[in-house]
Kinemage of the C-alpha trace (Angstrom):
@kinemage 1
@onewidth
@group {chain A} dominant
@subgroup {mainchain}
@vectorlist {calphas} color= white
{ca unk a 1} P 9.105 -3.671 -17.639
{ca unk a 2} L 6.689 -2.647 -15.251
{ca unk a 3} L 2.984 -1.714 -16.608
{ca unk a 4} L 2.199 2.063 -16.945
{ca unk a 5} L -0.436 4.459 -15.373
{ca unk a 6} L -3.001 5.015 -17.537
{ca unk a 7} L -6.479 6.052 -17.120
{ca unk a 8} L -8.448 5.285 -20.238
{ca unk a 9} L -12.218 3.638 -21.237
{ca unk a 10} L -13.636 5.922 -18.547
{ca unk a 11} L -11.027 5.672 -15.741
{ca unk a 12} L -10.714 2.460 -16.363
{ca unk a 13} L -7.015 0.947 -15.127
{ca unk a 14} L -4.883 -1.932 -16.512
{ca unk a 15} L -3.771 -4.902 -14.631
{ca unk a 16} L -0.844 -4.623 -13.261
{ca unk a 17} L 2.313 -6.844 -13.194
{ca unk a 18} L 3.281 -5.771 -9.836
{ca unk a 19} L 1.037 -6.837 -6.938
{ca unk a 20} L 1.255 -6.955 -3.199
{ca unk a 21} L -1.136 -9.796 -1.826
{ca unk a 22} L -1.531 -11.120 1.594
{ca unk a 23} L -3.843 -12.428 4.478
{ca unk a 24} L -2.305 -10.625 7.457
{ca unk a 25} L -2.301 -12.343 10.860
{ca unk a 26} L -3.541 -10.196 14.547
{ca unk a 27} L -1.053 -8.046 15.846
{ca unk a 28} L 1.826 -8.885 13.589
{ca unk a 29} L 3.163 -6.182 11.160
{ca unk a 30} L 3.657 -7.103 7.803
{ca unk a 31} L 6.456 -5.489 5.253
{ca unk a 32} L 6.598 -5.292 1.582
{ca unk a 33} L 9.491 -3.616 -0.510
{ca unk a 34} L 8.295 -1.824 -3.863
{ca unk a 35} L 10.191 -3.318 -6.368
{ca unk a 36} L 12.192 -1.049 -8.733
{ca unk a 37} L 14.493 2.025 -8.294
{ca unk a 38} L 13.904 5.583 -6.579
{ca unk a 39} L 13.823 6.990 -9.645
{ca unk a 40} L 10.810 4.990 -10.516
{ca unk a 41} L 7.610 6.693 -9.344
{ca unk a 42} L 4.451 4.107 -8.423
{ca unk a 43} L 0.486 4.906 -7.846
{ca unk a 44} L -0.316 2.431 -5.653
{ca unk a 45} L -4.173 1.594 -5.116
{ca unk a 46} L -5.001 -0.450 -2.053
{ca unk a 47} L -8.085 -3.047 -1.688
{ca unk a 48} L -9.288 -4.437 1.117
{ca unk a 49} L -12.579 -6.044 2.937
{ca unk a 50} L -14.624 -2.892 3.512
{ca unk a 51} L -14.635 -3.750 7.146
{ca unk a 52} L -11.362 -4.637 7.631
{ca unk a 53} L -9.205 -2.448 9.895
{ca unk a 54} L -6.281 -2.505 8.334
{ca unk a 55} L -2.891 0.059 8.905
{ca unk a 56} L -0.395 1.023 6.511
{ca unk a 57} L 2.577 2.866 7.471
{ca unk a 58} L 4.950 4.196 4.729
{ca unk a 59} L 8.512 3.497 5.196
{ca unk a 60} L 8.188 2.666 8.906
{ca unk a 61} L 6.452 0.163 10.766
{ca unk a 62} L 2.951 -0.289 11.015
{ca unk a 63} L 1.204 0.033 14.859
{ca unk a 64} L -1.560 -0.555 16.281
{ca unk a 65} L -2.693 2.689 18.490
{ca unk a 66} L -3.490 1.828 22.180
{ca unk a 67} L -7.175 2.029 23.248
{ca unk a 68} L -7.719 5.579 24.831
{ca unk a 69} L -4.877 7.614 23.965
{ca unk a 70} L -3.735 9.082 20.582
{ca unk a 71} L -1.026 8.208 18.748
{ca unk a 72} L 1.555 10.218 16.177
{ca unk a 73} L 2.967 7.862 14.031
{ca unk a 74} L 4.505 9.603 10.673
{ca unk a 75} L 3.196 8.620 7.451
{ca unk a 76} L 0.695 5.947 8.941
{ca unk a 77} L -3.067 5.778 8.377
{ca unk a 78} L -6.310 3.503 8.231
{ca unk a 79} L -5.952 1.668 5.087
{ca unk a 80} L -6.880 3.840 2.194
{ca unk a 81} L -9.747 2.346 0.607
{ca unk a 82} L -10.913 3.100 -3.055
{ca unk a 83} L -8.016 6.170 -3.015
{ca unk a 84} L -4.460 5.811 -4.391
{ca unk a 85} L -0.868 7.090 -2.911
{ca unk a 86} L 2.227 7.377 -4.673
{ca unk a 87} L 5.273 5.489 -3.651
{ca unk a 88} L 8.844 5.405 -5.214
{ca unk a 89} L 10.696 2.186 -5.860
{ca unk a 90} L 12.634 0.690 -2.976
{ca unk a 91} L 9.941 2.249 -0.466
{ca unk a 92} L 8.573 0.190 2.107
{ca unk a 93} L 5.150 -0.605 3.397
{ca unk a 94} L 4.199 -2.031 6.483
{ca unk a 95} L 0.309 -3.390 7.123
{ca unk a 96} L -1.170 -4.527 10.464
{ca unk a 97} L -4.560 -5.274 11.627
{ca unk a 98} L -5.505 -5.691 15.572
{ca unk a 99} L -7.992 -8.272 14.303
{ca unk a 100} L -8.993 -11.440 12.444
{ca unk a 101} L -7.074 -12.082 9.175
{ca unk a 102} L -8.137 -9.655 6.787
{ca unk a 103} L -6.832 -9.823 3.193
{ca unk a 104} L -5.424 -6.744 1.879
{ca unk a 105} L -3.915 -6.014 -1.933
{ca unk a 106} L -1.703 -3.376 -3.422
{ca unk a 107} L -2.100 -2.609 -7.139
{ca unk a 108} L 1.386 -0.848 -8.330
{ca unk a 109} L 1.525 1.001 -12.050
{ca unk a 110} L 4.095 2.802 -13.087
{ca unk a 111} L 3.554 6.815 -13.116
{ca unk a 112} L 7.157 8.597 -13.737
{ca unk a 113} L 10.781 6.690 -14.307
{ca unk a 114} L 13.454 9.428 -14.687
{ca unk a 115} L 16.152 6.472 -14.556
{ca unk a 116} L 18.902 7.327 -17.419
């Protein structure tokens, strides 16, 4: 049973019994599978060190973008900070950070399961 969405006490959330945590290491992607099925819809909210420059890529792998040129990689962005995505279950997520070892955490609560 995975804990449900809900947005009570003034937006407050619940804890959640699904959670991504990890220090990351420089340069090396990171992967994480969302547990469940893909009829099982997620909101995922990240945290992170404020500072930290952290990228997620959904359902690929994270990269770094090269100094001085741009880059197009689908469905990848600067770590979302205090702003939730949805992801279905059996997604992936990749993180990687070009610097330090900055922690980063993934919150998952169950929105939608249409599983019979």
């Amino acid at each position: 049973m995975y804990t449900r969405y809900n947005s009570n006490f003034s937006n407050t959330l619940p804890f959640s019994n699904i959670n991504f945590n990890a220090a990351l290491a420089t340069s090396t992607a990171l992967g994480y599978t969302v547990p469940g099925v893909a009829t099982q819809r997620f909101k995922v909210k990240f945290r992170s060190n404020y500072s930290a420059e952290i990228w997620v890529c959904y359902n690929g792998t994270a990269a770094i973008p090269s100094a001085g040129t741009g880059s197009t990689v689908p469905y990848q962005e600067l770590l979302p900070l205090n702003e939730s995505r949805y992801v279905n279950g059996g997604d992936t997520l990749s993180f990687i950070c070009s610097t330090g070892t900055p922690q980063v955490s993934a919150q998952f609560l169950l929105v939608e399961d249409t599983t019979s």
